[in-house]
Structures are given as C-alpha cells and as structure tokens.
C-alpha positions in Angstrom: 12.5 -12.5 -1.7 11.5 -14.0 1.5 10.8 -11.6 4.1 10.0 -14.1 7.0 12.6 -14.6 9.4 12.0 -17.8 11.3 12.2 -18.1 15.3 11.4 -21.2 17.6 7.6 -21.3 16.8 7.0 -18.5 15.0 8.4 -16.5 11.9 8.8 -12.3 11.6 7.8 -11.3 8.4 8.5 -7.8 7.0 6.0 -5.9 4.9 7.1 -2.2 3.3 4.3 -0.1 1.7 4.2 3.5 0.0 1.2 5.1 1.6 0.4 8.8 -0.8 -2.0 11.1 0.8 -2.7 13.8 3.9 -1.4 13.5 7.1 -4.4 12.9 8.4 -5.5 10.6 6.0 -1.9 8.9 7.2 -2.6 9.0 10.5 -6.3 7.6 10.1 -4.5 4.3 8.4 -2.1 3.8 11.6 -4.9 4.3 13.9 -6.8 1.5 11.9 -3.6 -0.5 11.7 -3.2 -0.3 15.8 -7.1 -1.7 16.0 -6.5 -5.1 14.2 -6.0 -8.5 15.4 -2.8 -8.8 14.5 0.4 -7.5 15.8 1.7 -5.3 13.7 4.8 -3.2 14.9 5.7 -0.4 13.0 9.4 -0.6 12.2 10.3 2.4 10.3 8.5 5.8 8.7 10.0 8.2 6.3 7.5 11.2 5.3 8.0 13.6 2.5 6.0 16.3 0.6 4.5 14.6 -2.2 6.0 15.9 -5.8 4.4 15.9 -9.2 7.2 16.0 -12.2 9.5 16.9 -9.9 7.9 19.7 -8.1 7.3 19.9 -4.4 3.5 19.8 -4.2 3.2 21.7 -0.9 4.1 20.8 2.8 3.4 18.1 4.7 0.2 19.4 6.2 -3.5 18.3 6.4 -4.4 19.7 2.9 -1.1 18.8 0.9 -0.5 15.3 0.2 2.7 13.4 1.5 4.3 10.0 0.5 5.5 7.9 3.6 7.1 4.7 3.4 6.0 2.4 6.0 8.2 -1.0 7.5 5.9 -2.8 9.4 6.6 -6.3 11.7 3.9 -8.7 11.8 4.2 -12.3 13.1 3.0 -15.8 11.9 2.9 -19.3 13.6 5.6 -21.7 11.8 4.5 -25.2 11.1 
C-alpha cells in the first residue's frame, strides 16, 4: 500500500515500526530519531510489557523489555 499522501509540493508519508526492548533502550532510539535531518513527527506510541508464549515478561521498566509500536510522519519533495 501507498503510505504517501500528496500535498502541493510535497507528499506525507507514513512509516509504523515495532521497536522490542527497555525503555531506555526506547527512549535512546527517539532521542536519535529527534537528531536527524529529517523531520520526523511522531504520530502515535502504544507501549506494553513484552510477553514470551503468552506470559507477561515483567513491567515496563529499565530492566524488562517492552514492545512499542511507533507511527511516525516524515515528509518528501513531490516531483
């Protein structure tokens, strides 16, 4: 599917990833995210306790991993 949504001069385009680890290992990718180039707006998070066979692994603390899905917004020139 097509996740760019074109404007005037430029198109949105819509990337979702599943990011599994600490929180601070979570945070650490959004403070790299916020130092690129590109803007890069963070739509939506969801975080959860990450589970193994269906068993909560632990909480969502520094030493127990989480699973967050991430919406990001980035932006692209349109030819």
């Amino acid at each position: 599917a097509d996740a760019a949504k074109v404007k005037s001069f430029y198109r949105e385009v819509l990337l979702e990833m599943q990011l599994h680890g600490s929180f601070s290992q979570t945070l650490v990718f959004f403070d790299q995210v916020s130092r690129t180039k590109r803007i890069m707006n963070v739509e939506s998070v969801k975080m959860v306790p990450a589970q193994e066979n269906g068993i909560t692994l632990g909480s969502a603390n520094q030493t127990n991993p989480i699973v967050s899905t991430v919406l990001f917004k980035t932006y692209r020139f349109s030819e």
